[in-house]
N, C-alpha and C positions, 0 to 999 in steps of 0.2 A: 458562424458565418463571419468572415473578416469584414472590418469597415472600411473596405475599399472596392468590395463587392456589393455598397448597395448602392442604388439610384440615384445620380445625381446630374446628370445631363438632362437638359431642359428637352430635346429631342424625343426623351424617352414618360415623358410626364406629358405631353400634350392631350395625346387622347384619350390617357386617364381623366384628365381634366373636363376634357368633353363631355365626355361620360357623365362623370358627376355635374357637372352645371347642366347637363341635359334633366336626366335625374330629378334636380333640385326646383328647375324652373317649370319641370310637367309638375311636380308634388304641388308649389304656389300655384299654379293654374288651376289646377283642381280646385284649391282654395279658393281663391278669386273669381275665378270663373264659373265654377261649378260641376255635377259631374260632366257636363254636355263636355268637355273640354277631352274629360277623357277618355269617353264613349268616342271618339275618333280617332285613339289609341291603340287602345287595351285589345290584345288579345284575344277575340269573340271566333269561337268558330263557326256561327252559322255565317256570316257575315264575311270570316275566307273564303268559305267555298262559296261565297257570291261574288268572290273575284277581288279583296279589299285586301292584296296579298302581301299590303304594307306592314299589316297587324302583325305579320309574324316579326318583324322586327322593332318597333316600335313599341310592343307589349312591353317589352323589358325594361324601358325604364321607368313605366310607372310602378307604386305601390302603394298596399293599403292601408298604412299606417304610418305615420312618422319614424316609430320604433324601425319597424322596417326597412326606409329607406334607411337612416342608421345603419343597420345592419350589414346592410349592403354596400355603402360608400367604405364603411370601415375595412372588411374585407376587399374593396377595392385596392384602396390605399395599401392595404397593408400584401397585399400580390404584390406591388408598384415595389415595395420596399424591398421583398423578396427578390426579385427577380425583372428588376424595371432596368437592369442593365440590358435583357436580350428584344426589350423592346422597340423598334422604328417606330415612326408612325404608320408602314407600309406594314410590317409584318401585324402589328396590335388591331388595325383596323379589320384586315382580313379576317384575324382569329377572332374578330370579337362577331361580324359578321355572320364568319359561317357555323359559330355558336349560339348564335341566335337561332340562325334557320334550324340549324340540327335539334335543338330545344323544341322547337315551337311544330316543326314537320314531325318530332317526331313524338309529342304530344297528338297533333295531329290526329295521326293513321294509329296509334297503337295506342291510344288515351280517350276514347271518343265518349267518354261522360264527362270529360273536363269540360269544362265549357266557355270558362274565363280564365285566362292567367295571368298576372305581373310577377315582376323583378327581374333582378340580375343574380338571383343565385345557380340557375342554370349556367347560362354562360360562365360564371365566375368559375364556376367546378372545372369548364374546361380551360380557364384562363391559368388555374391551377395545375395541370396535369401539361398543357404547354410547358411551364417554368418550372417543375420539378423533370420533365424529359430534359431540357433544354441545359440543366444542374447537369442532370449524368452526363450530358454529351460534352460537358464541360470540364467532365472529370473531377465535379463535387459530389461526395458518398453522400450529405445528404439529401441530395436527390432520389434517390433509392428510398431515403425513409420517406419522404413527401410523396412520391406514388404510390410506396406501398401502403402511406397513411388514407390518399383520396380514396385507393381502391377500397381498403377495408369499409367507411365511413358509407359507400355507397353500398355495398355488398350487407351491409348493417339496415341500411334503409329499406333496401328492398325486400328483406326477410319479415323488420321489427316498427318501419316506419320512424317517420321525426319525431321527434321530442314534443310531448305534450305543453311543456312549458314555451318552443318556439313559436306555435300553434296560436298559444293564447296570446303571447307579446306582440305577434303580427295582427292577430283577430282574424284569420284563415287558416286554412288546412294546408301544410306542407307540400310542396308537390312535388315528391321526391325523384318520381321520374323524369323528371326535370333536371335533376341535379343527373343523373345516368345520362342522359342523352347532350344533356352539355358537355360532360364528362366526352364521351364518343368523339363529338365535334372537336375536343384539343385536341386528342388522341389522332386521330386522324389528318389535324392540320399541321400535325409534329411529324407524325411519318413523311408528308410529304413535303415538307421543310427542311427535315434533314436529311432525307434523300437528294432534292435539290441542291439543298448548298455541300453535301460532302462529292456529289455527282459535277458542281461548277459549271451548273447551268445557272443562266440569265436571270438570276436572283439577289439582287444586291442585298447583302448583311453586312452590317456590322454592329447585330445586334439592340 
């Protein structure tokens, strides 16, 4: 990757930022506050289907360990590095958005012994598959190898499952479905992103 392709416009760092101070200030709340903090949060599905239809976006930034959030900011950060030239505030908010919902809906309907989730590795998969599409359209090859890395890592999961070792360093179980249905959510908000902007409809980019 040349170093004139990575991140350096403040534009493009903002809701990264959010993100993580969101993140950082649900983790000290928990602390401070207790769990009552994040039981208003977190991911619960009997409590969506009692209409609390906030949880499907709002689960994601809580987590259950330090290690965890760790994990998660890093990978943050490190997409940002990647690929934080093609983000606005308008297009990252969206994608982070409808990768939440796609996560969490589709946990949901096709997950129904889940019963509690946190994090951002859902959505992150699709913040992933965004900025490696968004590479190819750009005419960097490797892009190609960043998709065809998420896909396999997914395609790995769902046969063989996460890593026992991530498992224990979070202190919960993988939800790897989570990471496929995030995945979906880029995938989807990339088609219709670069159909729009190669189509020059009413979509401002500039990445």
């Amino acid at each position: 990757m040349k170093l004139n392709t990575l991140a350096i416009s403040r534009q493009h760092f903002q809701v990264v930022l959010i993100i993580a101070l969101l993140s950082v200030i649900a983790f000290i709340g928990e602390y401070f506050i207790g769990n009552s903090f994040t039981q208003t949060l977190v991911y619960q599905r009997e409590l969506i289907t009692q209409g609390e239809v906030w949880r499907l976006f709002s689960g994601h930034i809580l987590h259950t360990n330090g290690y965890h959030l760790l994990l998660n900011l890093a990978a943050l950060f490190m997409l940002w590095a990647l690929h934080g030239r093609f983000y606005s505030i308008k297009n990252y908010t969206l994608l982070f958005l409808l990768c939440s919902l796609t996560t969490s809906v589709g946990i949901y309907y096709f997950e129904p012994t889940l019963i509690q989730y946190v994090g951002l590795s859902g959505v992150l998969h699709g913040v992933f598959v965004f900025g490696a599409l968004m590479d190819i359209n750009a005419k960097d090859k490797t892009g190609y190898l960043l998709f065809l890395g998420v896909c396999l890592k997914i395609a790995h999961e769902q046969f063989y499952g996460a890593s026992s070792d991530v498992s224990n360093l979070i202190e919960a179980s993988v939800a790897v479905n989570a990471h496929l249905w995030g995945a979906l959510g880029g995938l989807l908000f990339s088609v219709i992103y670069l159909y729009m902007l190669h189509a020059r409809l009413p979509l401002k980019n500039k990445y």
